[in-house]
N, C-alpha and C positions, 0 to 999 in steps of 0.2 A: 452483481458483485458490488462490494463496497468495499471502498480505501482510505485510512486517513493516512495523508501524503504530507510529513513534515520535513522542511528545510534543516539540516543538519549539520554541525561543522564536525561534530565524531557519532558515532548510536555503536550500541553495540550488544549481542544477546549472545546469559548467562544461562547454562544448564545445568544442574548438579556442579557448581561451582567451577566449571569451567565455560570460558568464552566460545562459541560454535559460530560467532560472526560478528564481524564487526566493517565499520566504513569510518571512513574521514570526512569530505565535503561530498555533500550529498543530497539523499532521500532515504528518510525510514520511512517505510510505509506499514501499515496493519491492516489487513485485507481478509471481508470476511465473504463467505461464498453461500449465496442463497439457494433453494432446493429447488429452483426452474433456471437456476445459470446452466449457460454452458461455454464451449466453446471462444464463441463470438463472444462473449462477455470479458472472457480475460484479454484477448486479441486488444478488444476496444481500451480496455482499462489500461494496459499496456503501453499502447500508443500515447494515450492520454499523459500517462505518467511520463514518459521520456520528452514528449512535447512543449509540457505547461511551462511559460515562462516566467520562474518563479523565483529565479538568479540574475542577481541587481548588473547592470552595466555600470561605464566609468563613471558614466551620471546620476547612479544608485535609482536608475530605475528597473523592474521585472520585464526586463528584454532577453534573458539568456536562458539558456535551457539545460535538461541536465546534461545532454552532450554538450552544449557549448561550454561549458566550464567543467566538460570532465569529471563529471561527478559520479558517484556509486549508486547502488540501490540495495540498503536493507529490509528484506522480508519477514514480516512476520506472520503469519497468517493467526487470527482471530475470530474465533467463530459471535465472541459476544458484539460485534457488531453488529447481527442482526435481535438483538434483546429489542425485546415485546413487552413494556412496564406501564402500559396505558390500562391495567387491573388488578389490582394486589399490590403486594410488595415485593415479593420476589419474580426476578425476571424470568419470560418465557423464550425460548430457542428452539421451536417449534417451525419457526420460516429459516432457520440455518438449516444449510444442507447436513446429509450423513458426511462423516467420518473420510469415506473413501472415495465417495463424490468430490467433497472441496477438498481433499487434499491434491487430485488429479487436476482442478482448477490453479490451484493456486502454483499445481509444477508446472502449467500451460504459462499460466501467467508468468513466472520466473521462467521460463522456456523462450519466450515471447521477449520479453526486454534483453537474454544473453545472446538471441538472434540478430539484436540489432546492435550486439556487438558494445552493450551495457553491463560493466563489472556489476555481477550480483554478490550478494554475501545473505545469508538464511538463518533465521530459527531453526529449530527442530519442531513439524508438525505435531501437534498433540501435546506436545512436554509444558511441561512447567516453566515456565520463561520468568528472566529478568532482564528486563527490559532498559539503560542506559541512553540518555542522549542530550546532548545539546543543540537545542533548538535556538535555531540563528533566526532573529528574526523578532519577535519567534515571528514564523512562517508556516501555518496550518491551512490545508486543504482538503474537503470532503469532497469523492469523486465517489459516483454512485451512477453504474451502469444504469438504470432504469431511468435514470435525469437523463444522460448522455445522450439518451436515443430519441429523445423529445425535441423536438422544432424548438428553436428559439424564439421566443415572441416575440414578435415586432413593434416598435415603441409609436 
């Protein structure tokens, strides 16, 4: 699985011109689900996301997390994160999962951070989105279950 995990101070997603989610101080995330995730892959991703210390303390340094500053999490799920454009010009989505596969990841995934007792707020899977936010910060991060599982190297 893949997520771009941005720092927020509102996001919020539009469907057929009404709002279906929105958040204040936070995380939008856009998370896309590959055709050999599973499971463990949102589990990981999950943690990850509530974890990363990516909310500035009184020092405005990335010491707080999204619990520590009570923040939300908006979902979007996107399958063009996994786009293939290393041939042509039009992208390929042939390593995204089907339809029904990531849409069960990405409710695991959102299942996974309301467990831990994290306000979620969601797109609608498959729909046409419009997407709103201010990025504080800005503040972007790429989290990529296939990196996660790899030993850190040692310097």
């Amino acid at each position: 699985m893949r997520a771009i995990v941005q720092r927020v101070s509102s996001a919020s997603v539009t469907v057929q011109e009404s709002i279906v989610g929105q958040i204040d101080t936070g995380l939008l995330v856009l998370i896309g689900v590959a055709e050999d995730d599973g499971p463990h892959e949102a589990s990981l991703l999950a943690d990850k996301t509530i974890a990363l210390r990516i909310f500035a303390d009184d020092d405005g340094r990335f010491n707080r997390s999204l619990r520590d500053v009570g923040g939300a999490v908006l979902v979007v799920s996107q399958f063009t994160l996994y786009a293939d454009v290393r041939k042509g010009r039009r992208p390929s989505f042939v390593a995204a999962a089907d339809p029904e596969k990531a849409s069960a990841l990405v409710d695991a995934y959102i299942d996974a951070l309301r467990a831990a007792d994290i306000q979620v707020a969601t797109g609608v899977f498959g729909a046409m989105m419009q997407v709103a936010l201010v990025n504080d910060g800005p503040v972007t991060i790429i989290l990529d279950s296939d990196v996660l599982k790899q030993p850190r190297r040692q310097l």
